[in-house]
LOGU-956959 format. One record per residue (C-alpha): residue number from 0; residue in three letters; x, y, z. Coordinates in pm, whole numbers, plus 50000, padded with zeros to 5 digits. Layout:
+-----+-----+-------+-------+-------+
!   n ! res !    c1 !    c2 !    c3 !
+-----+-----+-------+-------+-------+
! NUM ! ALA !     X !     Y !     Z !
...
+-----+-----+-------+-------+-------+
//
This chain:
+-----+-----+-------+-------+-------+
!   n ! res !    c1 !    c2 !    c3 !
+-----+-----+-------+-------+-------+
!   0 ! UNK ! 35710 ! 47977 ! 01567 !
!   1 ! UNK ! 35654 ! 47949 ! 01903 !
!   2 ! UNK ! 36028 ! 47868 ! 01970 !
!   3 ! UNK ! 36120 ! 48130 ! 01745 !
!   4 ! UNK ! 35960 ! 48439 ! 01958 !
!   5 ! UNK ! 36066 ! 48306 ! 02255 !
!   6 ! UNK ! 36400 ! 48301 ! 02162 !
!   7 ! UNK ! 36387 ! 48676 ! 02039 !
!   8 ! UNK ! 36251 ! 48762 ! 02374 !
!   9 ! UNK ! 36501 ! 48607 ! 02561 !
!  10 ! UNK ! 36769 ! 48808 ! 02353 !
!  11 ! UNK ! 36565 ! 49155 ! 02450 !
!  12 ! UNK ! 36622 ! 49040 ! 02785 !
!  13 ! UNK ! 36960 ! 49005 ! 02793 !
!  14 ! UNK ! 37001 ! 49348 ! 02597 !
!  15 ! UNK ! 36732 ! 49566 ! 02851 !
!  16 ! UNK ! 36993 ! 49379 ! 03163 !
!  17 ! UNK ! 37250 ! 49564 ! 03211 !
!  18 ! UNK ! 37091 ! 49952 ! 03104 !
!  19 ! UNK ! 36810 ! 49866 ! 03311 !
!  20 ! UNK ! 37026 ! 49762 ! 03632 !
!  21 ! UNK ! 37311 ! 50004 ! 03575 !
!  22 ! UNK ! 37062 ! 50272 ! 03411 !
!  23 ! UNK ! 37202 ! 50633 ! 03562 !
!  24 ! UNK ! 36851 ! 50745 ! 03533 !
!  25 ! UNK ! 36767 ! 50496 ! 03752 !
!  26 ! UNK ! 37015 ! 50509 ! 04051 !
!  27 ! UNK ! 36774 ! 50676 ! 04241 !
!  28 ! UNK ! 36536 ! 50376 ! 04239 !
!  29 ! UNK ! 36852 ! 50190 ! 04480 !
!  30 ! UNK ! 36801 ! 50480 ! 04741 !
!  31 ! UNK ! 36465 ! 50488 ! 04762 !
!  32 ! UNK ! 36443 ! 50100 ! 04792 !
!  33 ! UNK ! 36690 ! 50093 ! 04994 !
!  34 ! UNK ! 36577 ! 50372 ! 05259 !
!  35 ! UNK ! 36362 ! 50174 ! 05469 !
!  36 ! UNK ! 36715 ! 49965 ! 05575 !
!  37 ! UNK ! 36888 ! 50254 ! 05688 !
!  38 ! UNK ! 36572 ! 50290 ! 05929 !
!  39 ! UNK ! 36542 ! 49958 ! 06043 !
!  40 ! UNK ! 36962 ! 49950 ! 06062 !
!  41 ! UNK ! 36950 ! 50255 ! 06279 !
!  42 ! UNK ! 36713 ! 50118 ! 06449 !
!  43 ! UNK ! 36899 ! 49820 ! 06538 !
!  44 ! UNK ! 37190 ! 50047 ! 06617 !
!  45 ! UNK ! 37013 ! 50186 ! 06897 !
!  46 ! UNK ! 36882 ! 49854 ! 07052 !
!  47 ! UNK ! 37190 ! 49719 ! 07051 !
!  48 ! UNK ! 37343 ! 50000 ! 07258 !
!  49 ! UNK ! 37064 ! 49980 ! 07493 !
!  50 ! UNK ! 37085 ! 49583 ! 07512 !
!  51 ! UNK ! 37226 ! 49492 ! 07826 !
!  52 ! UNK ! 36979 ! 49797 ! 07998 !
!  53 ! UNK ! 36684 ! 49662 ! 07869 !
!  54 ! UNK ! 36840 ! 49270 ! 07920 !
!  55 ! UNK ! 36798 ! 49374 ! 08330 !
!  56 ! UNK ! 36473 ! 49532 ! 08322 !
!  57 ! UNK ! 36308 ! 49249 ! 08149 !
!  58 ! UNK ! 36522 ! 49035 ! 08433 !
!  59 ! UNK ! 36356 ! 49333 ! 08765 !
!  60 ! UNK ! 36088 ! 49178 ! 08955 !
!  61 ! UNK ! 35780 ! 49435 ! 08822 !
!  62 ! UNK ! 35619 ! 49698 ! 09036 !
!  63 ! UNK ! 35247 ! 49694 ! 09083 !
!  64 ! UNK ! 35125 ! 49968 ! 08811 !
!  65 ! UNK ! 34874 ! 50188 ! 09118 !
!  66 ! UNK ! 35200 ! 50151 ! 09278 !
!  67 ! UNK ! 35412 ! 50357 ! 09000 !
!  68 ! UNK ! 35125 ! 50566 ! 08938 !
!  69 ! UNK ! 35112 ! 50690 ! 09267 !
!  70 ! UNK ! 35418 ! 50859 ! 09295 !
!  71 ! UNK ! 35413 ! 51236 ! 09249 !
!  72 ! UNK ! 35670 ! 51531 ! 09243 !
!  73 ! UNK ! 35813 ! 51660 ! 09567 !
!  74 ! UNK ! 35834 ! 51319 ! 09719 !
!  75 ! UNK ! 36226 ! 51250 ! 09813 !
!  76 ! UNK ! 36418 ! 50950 ! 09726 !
!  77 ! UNK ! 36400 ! 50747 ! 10005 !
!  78 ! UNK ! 35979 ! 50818 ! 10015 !
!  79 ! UNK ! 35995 ! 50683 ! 09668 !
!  80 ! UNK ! 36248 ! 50361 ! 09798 !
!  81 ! UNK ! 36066 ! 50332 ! 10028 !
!  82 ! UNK ! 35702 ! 50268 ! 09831 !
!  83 ! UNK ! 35857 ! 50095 ! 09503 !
!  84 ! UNK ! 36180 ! 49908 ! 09632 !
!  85 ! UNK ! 36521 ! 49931 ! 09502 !
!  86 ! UNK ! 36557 ! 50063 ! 09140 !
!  87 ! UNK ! 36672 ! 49856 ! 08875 !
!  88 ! UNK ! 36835 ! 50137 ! 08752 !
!  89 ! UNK ! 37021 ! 50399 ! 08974 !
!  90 ! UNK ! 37195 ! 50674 ! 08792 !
!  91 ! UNK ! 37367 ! 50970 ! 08965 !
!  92 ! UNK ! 37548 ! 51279 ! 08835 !
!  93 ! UNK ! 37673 ! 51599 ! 08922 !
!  94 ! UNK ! 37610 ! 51910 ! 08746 !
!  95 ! UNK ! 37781 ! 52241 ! 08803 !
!  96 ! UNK ! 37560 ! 52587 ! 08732 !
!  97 ! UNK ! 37449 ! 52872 ! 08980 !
!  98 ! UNK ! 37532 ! 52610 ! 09232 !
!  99 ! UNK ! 37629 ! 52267 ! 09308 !
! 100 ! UNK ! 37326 ! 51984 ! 09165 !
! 101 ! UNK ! 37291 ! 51637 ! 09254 !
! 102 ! UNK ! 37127 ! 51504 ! 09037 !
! 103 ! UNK ! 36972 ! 51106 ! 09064 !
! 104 ! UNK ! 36738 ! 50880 ! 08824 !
! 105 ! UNK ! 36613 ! 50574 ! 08979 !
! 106 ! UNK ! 36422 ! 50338 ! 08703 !
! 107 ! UNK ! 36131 ! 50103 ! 08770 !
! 108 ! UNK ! 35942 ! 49867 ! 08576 !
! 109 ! UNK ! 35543 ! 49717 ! 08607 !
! 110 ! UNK ! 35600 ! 49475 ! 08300 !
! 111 ! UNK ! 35500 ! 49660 ! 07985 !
! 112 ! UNK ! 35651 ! 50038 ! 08021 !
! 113 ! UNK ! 35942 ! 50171 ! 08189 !
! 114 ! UNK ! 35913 ! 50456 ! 08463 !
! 115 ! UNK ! 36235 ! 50679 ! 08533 !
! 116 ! UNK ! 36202 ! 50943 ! 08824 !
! 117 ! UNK ! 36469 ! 51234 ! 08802 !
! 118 ! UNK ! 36560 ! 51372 ! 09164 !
! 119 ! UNK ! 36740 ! 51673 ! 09189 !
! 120 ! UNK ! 36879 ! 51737 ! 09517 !
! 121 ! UNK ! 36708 ! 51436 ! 09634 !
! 122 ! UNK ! 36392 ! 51582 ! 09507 !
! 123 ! UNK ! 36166 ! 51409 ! 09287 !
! 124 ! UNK ! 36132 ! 51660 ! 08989 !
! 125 ! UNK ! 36024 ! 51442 ! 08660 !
! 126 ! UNK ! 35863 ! 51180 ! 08585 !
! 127 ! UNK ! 35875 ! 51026 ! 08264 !
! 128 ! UNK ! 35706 ! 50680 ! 08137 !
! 129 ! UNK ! 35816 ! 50494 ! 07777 !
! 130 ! UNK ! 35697 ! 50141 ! 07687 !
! 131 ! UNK ! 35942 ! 49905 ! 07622 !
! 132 ! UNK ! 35994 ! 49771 ! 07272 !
! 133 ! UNK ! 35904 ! 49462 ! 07194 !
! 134 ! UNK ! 35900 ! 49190 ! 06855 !
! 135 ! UNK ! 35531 ! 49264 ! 06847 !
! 136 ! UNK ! 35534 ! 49631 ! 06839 !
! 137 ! UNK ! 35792 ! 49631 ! 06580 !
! 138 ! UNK ! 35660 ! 49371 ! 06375 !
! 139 ! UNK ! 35337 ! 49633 ! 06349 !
! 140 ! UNK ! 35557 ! 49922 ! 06280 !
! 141 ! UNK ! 35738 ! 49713 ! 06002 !
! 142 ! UNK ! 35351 ! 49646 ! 05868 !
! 143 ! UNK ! 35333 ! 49999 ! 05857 !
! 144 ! UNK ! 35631 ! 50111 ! 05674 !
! 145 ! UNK ! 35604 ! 49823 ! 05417 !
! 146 ! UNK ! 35203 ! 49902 ! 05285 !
! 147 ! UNK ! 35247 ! 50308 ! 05376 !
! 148 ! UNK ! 35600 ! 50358 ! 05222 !
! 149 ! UNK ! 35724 ! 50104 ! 05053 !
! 150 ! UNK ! 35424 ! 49984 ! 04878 !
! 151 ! UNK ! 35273 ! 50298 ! 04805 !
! 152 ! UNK ! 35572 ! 50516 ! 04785 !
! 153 ! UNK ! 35913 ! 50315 ! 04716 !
! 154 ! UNK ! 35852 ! 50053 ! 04480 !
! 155 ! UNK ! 35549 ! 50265 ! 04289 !
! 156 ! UNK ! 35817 ! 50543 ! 04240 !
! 157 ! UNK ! 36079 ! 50297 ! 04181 !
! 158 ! UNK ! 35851 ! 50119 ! 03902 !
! 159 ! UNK ! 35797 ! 50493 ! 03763 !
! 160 ! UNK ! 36172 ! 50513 ! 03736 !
! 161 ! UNK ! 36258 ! 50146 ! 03562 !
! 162 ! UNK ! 35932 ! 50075 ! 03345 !
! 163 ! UNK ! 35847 ! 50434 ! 03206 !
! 164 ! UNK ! 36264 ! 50464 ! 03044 !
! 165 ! UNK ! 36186 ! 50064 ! 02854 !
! 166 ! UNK ! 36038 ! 50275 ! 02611 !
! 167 ! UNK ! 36031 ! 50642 ! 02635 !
! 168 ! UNK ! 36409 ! 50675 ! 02786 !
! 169 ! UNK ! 36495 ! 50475 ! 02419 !
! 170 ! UNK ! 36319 ! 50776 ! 02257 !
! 171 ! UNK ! 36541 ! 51022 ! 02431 !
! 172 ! UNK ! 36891 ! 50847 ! 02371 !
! 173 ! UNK ! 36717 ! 50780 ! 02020 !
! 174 ! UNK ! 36797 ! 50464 ! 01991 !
! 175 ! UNK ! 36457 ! 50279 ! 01973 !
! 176 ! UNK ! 36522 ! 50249 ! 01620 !
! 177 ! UNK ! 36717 ! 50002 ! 01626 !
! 178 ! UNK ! 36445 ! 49794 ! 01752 !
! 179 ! UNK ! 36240 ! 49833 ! 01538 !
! 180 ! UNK ! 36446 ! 49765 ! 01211 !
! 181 ! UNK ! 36523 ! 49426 ! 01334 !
! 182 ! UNK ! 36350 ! 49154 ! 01196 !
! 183 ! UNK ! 36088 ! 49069 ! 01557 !
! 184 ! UNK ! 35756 ! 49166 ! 01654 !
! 185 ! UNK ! 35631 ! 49465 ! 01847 !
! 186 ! UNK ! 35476 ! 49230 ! 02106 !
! 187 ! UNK ! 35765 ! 49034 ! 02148 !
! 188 ! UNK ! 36014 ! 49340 ! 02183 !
! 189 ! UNK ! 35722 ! 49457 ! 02452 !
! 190 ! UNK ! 35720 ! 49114 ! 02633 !
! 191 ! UNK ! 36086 ! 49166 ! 02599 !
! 192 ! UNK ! 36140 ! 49498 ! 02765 !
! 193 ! UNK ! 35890 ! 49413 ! 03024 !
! 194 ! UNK ! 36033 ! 49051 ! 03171 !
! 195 ! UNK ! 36352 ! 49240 ! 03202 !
! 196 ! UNK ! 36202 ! 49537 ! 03411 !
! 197 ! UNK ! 36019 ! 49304 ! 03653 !
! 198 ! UNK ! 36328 ! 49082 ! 03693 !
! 199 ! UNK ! 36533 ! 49405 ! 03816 !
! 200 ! UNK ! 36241 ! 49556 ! 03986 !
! 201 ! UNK ! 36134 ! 49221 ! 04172 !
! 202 ! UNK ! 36557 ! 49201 ! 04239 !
! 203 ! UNK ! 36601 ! 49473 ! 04407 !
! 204 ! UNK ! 36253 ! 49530 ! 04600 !
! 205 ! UNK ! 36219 ! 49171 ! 04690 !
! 206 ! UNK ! 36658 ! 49221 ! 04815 !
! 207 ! UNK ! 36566 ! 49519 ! 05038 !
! 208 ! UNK ! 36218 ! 49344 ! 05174 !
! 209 ! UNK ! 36419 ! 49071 ! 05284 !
! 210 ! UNK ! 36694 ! 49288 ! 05394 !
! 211 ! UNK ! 36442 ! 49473 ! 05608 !
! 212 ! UNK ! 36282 ! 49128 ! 05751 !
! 213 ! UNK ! 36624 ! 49028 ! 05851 !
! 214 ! UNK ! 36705 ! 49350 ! 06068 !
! 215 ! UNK ! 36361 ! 49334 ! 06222 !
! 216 ! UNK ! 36387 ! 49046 ! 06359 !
! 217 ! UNK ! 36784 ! 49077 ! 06448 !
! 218 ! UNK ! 36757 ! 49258 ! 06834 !
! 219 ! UNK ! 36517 ! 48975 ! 06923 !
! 220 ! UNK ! 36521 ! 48617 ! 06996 !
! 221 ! UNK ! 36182 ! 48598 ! 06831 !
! 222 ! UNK ! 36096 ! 48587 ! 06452 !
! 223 ! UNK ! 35879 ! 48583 ! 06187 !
! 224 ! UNK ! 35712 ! 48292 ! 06058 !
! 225 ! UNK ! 35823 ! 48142 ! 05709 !
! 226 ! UNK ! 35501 ! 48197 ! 05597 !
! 227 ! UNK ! 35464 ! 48568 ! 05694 !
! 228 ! UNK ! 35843 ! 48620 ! 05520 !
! 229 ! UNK ! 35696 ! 48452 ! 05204 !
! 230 ! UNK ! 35427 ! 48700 ! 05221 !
! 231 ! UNK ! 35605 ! 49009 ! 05232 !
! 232 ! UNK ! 35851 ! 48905 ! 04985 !
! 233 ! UNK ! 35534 ! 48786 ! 04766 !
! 234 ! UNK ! 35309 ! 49118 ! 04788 !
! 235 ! UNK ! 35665 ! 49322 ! 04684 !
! 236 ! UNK ! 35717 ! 49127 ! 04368 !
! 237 ! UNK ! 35277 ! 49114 ! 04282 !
! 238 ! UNK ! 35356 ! 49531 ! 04333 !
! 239 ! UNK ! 35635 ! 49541 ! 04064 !
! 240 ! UNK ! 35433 ! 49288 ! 03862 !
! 241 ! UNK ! 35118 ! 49525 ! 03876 !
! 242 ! UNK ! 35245 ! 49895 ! 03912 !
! 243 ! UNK ! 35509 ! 49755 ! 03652 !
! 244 ! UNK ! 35284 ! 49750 ! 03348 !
! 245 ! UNK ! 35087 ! 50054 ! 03437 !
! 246 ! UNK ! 35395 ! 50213 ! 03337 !
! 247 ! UNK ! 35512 ! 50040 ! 03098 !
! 248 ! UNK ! 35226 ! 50154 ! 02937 !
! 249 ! UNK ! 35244 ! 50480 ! 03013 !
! 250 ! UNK ! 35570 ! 50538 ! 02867 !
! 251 ! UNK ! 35425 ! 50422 ! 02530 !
! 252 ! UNK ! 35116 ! 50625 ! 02505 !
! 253 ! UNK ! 35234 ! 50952 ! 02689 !
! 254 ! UNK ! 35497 ! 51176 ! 02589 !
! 255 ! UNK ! 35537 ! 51283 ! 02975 !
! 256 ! UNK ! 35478 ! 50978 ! 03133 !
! 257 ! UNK ! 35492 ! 51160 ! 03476 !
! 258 ! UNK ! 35171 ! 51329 ! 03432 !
! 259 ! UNK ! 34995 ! 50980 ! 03450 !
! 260 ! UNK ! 35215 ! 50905 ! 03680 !
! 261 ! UNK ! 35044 ! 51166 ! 03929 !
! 262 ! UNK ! 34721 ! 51064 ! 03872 !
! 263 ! UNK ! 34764 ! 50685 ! 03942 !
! 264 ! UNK ! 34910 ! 50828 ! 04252 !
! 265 ! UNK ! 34655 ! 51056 ! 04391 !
! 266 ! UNK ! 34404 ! 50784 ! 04300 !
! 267 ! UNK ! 34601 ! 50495 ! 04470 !
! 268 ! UNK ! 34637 ! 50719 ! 04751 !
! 269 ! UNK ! 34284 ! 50811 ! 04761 !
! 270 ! UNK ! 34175 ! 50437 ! 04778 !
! 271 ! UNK ! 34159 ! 50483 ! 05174 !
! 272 ! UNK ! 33861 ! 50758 ! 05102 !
! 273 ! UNK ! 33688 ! 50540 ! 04784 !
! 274 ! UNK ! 33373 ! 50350 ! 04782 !
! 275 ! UNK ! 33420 ! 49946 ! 04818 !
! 276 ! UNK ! 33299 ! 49957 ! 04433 !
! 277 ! UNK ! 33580 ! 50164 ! 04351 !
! 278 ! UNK ! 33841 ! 50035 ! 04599 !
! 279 ! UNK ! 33907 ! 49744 ! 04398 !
! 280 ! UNK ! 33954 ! 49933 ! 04087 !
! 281 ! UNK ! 34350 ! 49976 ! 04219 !
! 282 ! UNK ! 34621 ! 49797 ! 04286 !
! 283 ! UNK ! 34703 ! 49883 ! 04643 !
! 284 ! UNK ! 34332 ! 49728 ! 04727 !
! 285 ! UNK ! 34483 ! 49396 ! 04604 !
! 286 ! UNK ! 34846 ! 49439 ! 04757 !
! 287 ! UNK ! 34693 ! 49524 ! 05098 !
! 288 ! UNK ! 34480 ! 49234 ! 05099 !
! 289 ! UNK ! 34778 ! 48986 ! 05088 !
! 290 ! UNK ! 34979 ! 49143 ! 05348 !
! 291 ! UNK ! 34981 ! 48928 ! 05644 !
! 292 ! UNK ! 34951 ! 49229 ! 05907 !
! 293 ! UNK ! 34707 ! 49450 ! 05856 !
! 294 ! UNK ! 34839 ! 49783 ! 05946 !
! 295 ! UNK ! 34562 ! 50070 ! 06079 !
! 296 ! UNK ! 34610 ! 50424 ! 05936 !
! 297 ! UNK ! 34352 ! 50520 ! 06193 !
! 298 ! UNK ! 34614 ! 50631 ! 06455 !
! 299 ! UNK ! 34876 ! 50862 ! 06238 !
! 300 ! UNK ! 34566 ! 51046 ! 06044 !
! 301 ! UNK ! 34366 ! 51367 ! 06110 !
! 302 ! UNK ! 34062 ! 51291 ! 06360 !
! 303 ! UNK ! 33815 ! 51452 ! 06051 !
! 304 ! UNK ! 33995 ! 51260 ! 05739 !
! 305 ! UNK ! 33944 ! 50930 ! 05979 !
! 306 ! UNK ! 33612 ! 50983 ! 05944 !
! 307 ! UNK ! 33603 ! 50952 ! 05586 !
! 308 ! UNK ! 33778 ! 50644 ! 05597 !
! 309 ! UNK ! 33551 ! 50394 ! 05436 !
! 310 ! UNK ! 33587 ! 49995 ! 05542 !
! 311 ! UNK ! 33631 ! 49731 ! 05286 !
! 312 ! UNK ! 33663 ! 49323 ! 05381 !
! 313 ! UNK ! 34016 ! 49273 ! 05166 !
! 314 ! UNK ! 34005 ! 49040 ! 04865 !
! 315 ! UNK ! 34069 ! 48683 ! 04924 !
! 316 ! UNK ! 34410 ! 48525 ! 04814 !
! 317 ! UNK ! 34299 ! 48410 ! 04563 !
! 318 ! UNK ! 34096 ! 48684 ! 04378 !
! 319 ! UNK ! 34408 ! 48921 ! 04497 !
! 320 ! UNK ! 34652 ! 48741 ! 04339 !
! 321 ! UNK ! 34410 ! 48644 ! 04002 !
! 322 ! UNK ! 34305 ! 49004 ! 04006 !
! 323 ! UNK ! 34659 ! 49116 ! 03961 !
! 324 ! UNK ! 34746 ! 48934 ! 03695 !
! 325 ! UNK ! 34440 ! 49002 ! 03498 !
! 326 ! UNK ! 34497 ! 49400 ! 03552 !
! 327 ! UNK ! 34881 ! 49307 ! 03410 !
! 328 ! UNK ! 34743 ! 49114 ! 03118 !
! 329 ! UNK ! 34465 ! 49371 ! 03046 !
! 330 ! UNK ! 34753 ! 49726 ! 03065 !
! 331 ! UNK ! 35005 ! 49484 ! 02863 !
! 332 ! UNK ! 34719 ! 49429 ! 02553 !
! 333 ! UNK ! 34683 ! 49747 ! 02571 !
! 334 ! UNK ! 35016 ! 49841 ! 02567 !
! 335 ! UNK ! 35141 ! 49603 ! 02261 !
! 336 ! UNK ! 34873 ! 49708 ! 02063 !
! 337 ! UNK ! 35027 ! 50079 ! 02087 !
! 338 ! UNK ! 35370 ! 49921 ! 02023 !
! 339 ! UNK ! 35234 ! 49824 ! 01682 !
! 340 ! UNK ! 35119 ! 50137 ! 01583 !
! 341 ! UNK ! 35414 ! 50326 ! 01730 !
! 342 ! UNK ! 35663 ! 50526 ! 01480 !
! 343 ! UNK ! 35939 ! 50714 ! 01539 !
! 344 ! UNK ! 35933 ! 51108 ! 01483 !
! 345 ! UNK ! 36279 ! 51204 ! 01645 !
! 346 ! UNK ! 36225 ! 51574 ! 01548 !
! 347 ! UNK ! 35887 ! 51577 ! 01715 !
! 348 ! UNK ! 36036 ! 51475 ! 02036 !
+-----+-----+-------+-------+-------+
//
């Protein structure tokens, strides 16, 4: 018997395929996973140009920081030469206005940010510092974009998209019949529908995670760790596996999935602001705890919403990952035992 249902899921699987890959309600999902690589490609773009600059800065003996710091507007050049040493950098151009402008921009280093002075007429007129990019700034900006975009925002929209049309998109093309005339279970067709969502949602998520982990690391001779890769690609497919049967589910027991939809969101998004009690009624909770960077929203967020911000010790590995698949197991129950009890009304939809 056994044999027998696992069979019949296997052809549900290779029926769900190729609509839920080449779905045209679901093209969308592509972009949206697929956003974060533009950024990081762009990204790359730009260190690339800037390569061999930043190649003989890295290579310039550095200049004390009180040294930098005590340079101030109105000095000339050769006061500033003279203090500092030769630039590293020495740019000149001439710029024709009211008059005739010289204009010069000499660039230091002390080791960790970048100072360029802009003379004008051999006048110092601007100052302006930037710190230097490095493998472990990015590698916390990449932290950042993975559990504040693409955890929260890509793949939960893009598991919106896939899961929530198993079911309810059949009921609009009204062909869910057909399923249900055939000779297999409800549970089966369920188990069905939802292996083949998670195999395209896992696909593409875990593709542009890995796709995003590969330009990261490409302008640098550093990388990350195996076990940090393994991590990232892990908490992307635990997110489709979780935020996948949510809404599965919801596309069985609500007409307008979406409406759920929104209030999974504002409650996922709300976990920063929750008590520890009901932190770990989510899925983000869980998700976070496995990423291998912990990435602050303390920085990017309103001084008085900071404040709010309760602290939580994450979940271990082990109760993250166990927790997951119990909140899967529990939503999917759920879920097939509205699959038995669900009939078609065509004219009611």
């Amino acid at each position: 018997m056994i044999a027998k249902y696992w069979a019949q899921m296997r052809a549900v699987v290779r029926l769900e395929m190729k609509k839920t890959f080449l779905s045209r309600r679901g093209l969308w999902v592509y972009l949206l996973a697929f956003a974060p690589v533009l950024m990081f490609a762009g990204h790359d773009l730009s260190m690339m140009r800037t390569r061999e600059e930043r190649r003989a800065i890295a290579a310039a003996h550095p200049v004390p920081a009180g040294a930098l710091l005590s340079i101030q507007p109105g000095m000339t050049r050769e006061e500033v030469i003279a203090r500092l040493g030769e630039p590293n950098v020495d740019s000149r151009q001439i710029r024709f206005g009211g008059g005739r402008i010289r204009r010069e921009f000499l660039s230091y280093t002390d080791g960790q940010s970048r100072y360029v002075f802009g003379f004008a007429d051999g006048e110092l007129q601007s100052i302006s510092v930037r710190e230097e990019e490095t493998f472990a700034q990015d590698r916390l900006i990449f932290a950042t974009v993975f559990q504040f975009f693409f955890l929260r925002l890509a793949i939960f929209f893009g598991c919106v998209g896939i899961f929530t049309n198993l079911f309810r998109g059949e009921l609009i093309d009204k062909s869910l019949h057909y399923y249900l005339l055939a000779p297999i279970r409800r549970e089966v067709l369920l188990a069905g529908k939802y292996a083949a969502g998670l195999i395209a949602a896992v696909a593409i998520f875990t593709a542009s995670a890995a796709l995003q982990l590969w330009l990261l690391s490409l302008p640098y001779e550093s990388s990350l760790s195996g076990h940090e890769i393994s991590a990232y690609l892990g908490v992307a497919a635990l997110a489709c596996l979780g935020y996948g049967s949510v809404f599965l589910a919801a596309g069985l027991f609500f007409r307008n999935p979406l409406l759920p939809a929104a209030g999974v969101l504002i409650w996922e998004s709300a976990n920063l602001f929750l008590p520890s009690a009901l932190k770990k009624i989510s899925v983000i909770y869980y998700l976070q705890s496995l990423c291998p960077v912990v990435a602050s929203p303390h920085r990017e967020i309103n001084p008085v919403l900071a404040l709010l911000i309760s602290s939580t010790e994450p979940a271990s590995t082990i109760l993250a990952v166990a927790g997951l698949f119990a909140v899967t197991a529990v939503v999917l129950v759920f879920a097939s035992r509205r699959a038995r009890r669900l009939e078609i009304n065509y004219g009611a939809d």
